[in-house]
C-alpha positions in Angstrom: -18.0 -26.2 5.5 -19.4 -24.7 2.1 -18.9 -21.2 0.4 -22.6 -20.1 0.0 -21.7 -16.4 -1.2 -19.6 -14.4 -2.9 -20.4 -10.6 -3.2 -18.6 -7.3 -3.4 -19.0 -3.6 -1.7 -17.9 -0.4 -2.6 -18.2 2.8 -0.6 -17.4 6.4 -0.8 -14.4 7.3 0.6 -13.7 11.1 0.0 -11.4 11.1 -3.3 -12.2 7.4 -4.2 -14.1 4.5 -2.8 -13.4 1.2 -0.5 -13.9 -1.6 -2.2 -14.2 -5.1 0.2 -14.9 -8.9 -1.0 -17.5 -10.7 1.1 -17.4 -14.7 1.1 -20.2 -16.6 3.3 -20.2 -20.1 4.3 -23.3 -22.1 5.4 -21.8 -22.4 9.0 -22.5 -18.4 9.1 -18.3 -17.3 9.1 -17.6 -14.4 6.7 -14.3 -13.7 5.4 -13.0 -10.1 4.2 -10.3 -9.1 1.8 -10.1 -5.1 0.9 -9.0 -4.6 -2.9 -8.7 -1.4 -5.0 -10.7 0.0 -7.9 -8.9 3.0 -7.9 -5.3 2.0 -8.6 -5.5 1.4 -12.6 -8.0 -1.0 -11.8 -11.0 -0.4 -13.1 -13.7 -3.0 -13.5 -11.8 -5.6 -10.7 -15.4 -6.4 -8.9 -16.7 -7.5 -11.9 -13.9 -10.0 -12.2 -14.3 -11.0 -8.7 -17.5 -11.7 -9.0 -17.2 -13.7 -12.5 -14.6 -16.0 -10.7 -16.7 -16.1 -7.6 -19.3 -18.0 -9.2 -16.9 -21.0 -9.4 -16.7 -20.9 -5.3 -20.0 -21.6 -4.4 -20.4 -25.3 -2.8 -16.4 -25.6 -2.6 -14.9 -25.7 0.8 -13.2 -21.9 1.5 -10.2 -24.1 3.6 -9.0 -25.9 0.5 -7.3 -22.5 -0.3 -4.4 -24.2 -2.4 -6.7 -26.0 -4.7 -8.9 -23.4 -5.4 -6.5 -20.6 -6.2 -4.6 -23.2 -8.2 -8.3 -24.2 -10.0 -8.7 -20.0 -10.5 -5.4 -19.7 -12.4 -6.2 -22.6 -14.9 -9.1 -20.6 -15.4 -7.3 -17.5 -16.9 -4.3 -19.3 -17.9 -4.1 -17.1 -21.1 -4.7 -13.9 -19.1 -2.9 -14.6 -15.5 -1.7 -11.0 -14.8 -3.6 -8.5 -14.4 -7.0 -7.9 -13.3 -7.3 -11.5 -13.2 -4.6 -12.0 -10.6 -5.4 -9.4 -8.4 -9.5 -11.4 -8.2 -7.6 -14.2 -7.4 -5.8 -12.8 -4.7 -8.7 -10.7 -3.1 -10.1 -14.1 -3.1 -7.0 -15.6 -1.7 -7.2 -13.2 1.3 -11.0 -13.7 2.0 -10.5 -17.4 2.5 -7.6 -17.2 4.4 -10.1 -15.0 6.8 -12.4 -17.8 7.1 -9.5 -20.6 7.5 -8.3 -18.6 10.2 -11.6 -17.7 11.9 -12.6 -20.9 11.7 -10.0 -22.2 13.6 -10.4 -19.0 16.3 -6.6 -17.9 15.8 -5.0 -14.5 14.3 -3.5 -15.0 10.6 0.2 -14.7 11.4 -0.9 -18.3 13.4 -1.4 -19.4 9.7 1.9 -19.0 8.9 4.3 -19.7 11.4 3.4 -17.4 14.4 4.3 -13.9 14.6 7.6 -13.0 14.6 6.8 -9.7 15.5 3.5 -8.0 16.8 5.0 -4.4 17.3 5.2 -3.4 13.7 6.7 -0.1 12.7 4.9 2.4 10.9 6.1 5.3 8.5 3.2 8.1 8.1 2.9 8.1 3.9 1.6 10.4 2.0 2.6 13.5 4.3 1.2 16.6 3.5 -0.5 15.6 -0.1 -3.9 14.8 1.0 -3.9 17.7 3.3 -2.4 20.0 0.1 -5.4 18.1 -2.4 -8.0 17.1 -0.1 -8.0 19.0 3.5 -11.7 19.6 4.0 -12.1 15.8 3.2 -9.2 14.8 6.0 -10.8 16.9 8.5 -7.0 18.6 9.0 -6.0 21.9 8.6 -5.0 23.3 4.4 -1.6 22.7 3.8 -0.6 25.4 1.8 2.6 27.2 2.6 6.4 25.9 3.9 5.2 27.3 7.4 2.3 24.6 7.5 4.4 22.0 6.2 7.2 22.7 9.0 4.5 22.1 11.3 3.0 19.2 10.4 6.7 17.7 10.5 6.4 18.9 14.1 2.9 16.9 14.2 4.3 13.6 12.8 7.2 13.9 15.2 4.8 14.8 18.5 2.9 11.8 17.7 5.3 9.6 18.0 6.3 8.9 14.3 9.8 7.8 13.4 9.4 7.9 9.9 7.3 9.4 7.4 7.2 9.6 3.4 5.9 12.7 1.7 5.1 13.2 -2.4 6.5 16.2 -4.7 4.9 19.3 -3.4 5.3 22.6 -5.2 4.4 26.2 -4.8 1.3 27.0 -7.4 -1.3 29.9 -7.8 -3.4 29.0 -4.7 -0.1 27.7 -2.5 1.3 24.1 -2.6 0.1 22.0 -5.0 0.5 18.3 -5.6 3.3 17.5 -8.7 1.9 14.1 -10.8 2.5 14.2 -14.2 3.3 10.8 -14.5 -0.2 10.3 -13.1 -1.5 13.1 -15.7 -2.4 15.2 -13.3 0.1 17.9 -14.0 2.2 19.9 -15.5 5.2 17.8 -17.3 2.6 15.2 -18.7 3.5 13.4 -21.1 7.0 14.3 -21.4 7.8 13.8 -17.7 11.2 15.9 -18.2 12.9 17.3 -15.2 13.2 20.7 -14.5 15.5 22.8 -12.1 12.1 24.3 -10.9 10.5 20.8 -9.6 14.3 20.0 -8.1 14.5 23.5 -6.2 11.1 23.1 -5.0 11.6 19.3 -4.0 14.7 20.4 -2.2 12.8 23.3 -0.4 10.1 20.7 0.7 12.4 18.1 2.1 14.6 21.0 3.9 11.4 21.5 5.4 10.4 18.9 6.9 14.2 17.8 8.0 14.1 20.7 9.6 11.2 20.1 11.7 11.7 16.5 12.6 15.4 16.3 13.1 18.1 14.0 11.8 16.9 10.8 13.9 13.0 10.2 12.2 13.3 8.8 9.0 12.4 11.1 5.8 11.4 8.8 2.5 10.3 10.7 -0.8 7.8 8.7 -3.3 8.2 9.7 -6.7 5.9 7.2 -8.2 6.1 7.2 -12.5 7.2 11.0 -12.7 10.5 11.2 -14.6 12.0 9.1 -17.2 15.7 7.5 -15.9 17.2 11.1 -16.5 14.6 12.3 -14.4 15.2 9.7 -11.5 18.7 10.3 -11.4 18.7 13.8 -11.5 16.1 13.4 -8.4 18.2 11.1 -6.7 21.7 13.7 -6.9 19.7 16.6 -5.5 17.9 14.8 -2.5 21.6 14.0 -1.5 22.0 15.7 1.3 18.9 15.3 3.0 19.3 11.6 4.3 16.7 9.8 3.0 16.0 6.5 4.2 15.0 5.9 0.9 13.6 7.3 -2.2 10.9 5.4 -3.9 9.8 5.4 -7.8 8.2 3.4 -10.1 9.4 2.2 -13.1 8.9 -1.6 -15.6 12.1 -1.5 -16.6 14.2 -3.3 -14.2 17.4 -2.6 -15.7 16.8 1.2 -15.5 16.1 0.9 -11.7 19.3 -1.2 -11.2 21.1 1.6 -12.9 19.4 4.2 -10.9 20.3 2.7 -7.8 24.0 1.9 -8.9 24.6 5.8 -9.2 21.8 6.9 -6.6 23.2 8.4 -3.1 20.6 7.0 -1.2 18.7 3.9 -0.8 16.1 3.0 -3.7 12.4 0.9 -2.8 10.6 0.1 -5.6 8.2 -2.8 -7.3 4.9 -1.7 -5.6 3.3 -2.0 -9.0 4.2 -6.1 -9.6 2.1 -8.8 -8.6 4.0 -12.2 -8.6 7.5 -14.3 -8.0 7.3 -14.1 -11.8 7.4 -10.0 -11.8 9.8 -9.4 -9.1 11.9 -12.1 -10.4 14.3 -10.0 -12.8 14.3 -6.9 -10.3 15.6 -9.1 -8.0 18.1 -10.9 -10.2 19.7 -7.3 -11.2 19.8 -6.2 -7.6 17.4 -2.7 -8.8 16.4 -2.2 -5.3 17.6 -2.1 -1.4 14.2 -2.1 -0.5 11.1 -4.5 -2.4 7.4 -3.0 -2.0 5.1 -5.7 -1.9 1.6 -4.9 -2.2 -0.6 -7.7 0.0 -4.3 -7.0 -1.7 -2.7 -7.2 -4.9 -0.7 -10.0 -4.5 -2.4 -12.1 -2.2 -0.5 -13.1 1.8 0.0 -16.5 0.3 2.0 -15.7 -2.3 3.4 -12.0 -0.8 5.1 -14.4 1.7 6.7 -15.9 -1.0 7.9 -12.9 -2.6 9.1 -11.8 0.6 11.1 -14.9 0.9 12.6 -15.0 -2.6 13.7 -11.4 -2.0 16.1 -12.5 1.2 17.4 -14.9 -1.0 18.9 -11.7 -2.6 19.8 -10.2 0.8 16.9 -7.5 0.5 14.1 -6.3 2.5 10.3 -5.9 2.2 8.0 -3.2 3.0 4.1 -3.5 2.4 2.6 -1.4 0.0 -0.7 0.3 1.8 -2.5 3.1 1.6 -5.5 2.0 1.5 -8.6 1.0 4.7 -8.4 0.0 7.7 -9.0 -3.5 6.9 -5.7 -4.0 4.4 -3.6 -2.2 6.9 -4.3 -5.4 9.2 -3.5 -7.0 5.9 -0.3 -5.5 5.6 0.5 -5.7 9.2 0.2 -9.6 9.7 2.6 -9.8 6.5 4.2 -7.1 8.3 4.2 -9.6 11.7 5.7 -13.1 9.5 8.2 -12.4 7.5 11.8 -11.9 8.8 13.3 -9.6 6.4 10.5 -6.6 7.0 12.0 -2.6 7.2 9.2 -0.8 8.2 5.1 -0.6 7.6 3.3 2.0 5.4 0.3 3.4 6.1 -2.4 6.7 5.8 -2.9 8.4 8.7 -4.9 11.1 6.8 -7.9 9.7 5.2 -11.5 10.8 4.7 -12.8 11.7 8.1 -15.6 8.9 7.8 -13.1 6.4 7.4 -13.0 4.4 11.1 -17.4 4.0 11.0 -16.5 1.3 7.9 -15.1 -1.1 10.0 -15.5 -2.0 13.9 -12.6 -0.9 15.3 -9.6 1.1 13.9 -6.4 -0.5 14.2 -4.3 0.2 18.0 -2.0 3.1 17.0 1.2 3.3 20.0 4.0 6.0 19.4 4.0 5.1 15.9 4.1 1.6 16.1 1.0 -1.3 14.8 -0.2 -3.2 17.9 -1.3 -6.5 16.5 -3.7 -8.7 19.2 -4.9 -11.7 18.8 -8.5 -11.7 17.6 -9.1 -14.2 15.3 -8.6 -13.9 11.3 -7.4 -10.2 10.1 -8.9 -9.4 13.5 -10.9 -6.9 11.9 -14.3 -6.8 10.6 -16.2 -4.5 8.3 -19.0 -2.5 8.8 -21.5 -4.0 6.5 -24.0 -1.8 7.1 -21.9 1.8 7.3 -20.8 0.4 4.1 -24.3 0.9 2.5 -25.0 3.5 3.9 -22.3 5.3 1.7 -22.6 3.9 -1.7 -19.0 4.4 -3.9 -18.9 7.7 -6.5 -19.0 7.3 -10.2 
């Protein structure tokens, strides 16, 4: 078996675009891996496709050797762009591995442990606040509609969902990013009573519509400072969060957050490597490790994962991305044994499902995995096309 092509897509996908890895063999199997462009990471096809040329001729089941041969290639440069190419290209071969030997992924690595995987809805309420028209949901733009929609997650079936910083603006709620420079607060990213009343008013609200027993997580991504994280953390006290979630490279800040924090803290689903994760974990700066699969590669996100029980602490994927790398996420989801629960974007652009042949199988909040072989998914090659990505 030969590698005979490597080529990238991109598509339009609302308010940014899917981007997929293609790798052919000469016996006619094609292997997908779904990466970002959107994330910070501008420019990653190009890398792909630099590396890619490399591939051609190699056999795609020699994955070892040829991620190994990749790395000597940017030994200078490892992080980065380059490791994220490396494993989009991990992930497409493992498709091909595992197609060609007509068994699901988790097969590759042990079995499943689980094929049920539970789901937390992310991003509650801000594409619906942002994007609406794009969702195909109704504008969320007072408490009222946010109280419902709490009512929605829980009438589905959900036990858990994470929401973002929502505040009252001009034209209703708006979405609070300044750590993201998309707001107010940038570049200072002080706190402010206003932004705590307002995130207490938000997360009243949904409590109040799904009860004490679904899970309520808040994701403040790079939006304070430490002051700002801790003052966050005091005044979502009493609405039982599973866990509040932030962003931060300094690993000793987070373990001082979460010393003084009166909830549980997930973090790291900005690091790609053992080599990353490795001082967060040796200052015990989270209860809960985000591991982000297209970034990191399965390979090597089962590693992390297993590194992080080492330190007695669980994983959740990072994903919020297509269809395709939420089958990503869930056979990491299915194979490591110290998993808390499964992220993923039930709002997305309503044109979503047409890229890929069948969405994933959705029961009472829980990830059905079957046993088709490879991701067990396939993209729409020619839907993709059809939609080519914005500038």
């Amino acid at each position: 078996m030969k590698i005979s092509q490597v080529e990238t897509l991109h598509c339009d996908a609302g308010w940014r675009n899917f981007s997929f890895l293609k790798i052919a063999t000469a016996d006619g199997i094609i292997g997908w891996a779904e990466f970002s462009e959107g994330f910070g990471t501008a420019g990653l096809g190009a890398v792909i496709e630099a590396l890619g040329k490399s591939l051609i001729g190699q056999d795609p089941r020699r994955i070892g050797l040829i991620t190994a041969t990749l790395y000597t290639q940017v030994t200078p440069a490892r992080a980065g762009l380059n490791h994220l190419a490396i494993a989009a290209i991990e992930n497409a071969l493992l498709d091909i591995k595992a197609k060609a030997l007509g068994v699901p992924m988790y097969e590759l690595f042990g079995g499943a442990i689980r094929t049920r995987i539970p789901l937390y809805w992310s991003h509650c309420g801000t594409y619906r606040v942002r994007d609406a028209e794009l969702v195909g949901a109704p504008p969320l733009k007072t408490y009222d509609d946010l109280f419902h929609l709490g009512e929605e997650v829980k009438r589905r079936g959900f036990r858990a969902l994470k929401t973002n910083i929502l505040l009252p603006g001009k034209d209703g709620l708006e979405s609070f990013r300044p750590g993201f420079g998309r707001s107010p607060g940038f570049p200072e990213l002080n706190w402010s009573h206003a932004v705590l009343e307002g995130t207490k008013r938000q997360l009243k609200t949904f409590r109040d519509a799904i009860g004490p027993d679904v899970a309520l997580h808040l994701d403040i991504n790079f939006h304070f400072k430490t002051e700002g994280f801790l003052k966050v953390a005091e005044a979502v006290a009493p609405f039982a969060l599973s866990w509040l979630e932030l962003d931060t490279y300094d690993p000793d800040a987070l373990a001082l957050i979460r010393r003084h924090a009166p909830c549980p803290i997930a973090s790291c689903e900005v690091l790609t490597s053992r080599r990353e994760f490795k001082r967060y974990l040796e200052t015990y700066a989270m209860d809960v490790a985000i591991v982000d699969v297209p970034w990191n590669g399965l390979m090597e996100s089962v590693k992390i994962a297993a590194m992080a029980e080492a330190y007695e602490v669980n994983v959740a994927p990072h994903n919020f991305y297509g269809h395709l790398c939420t089958m990503m996420s869930a056979h990491f989801s299915a194979v490591v044994p110290n998993f808390r629960i499964m992220e993923i974007d039930i709002d997305s652009v309503r044109w979503r499902d047409e890229f890929f042949s069948a969405p994933p199988v959705i029961e009472d909040g829980v990830l059905v995995l079957g046993d088709r072989p490879g991701w067990g998914i396939e993209v729409n090659e020619a839907a993709v096309r059809a939609r080519p990505p914005r500038g």
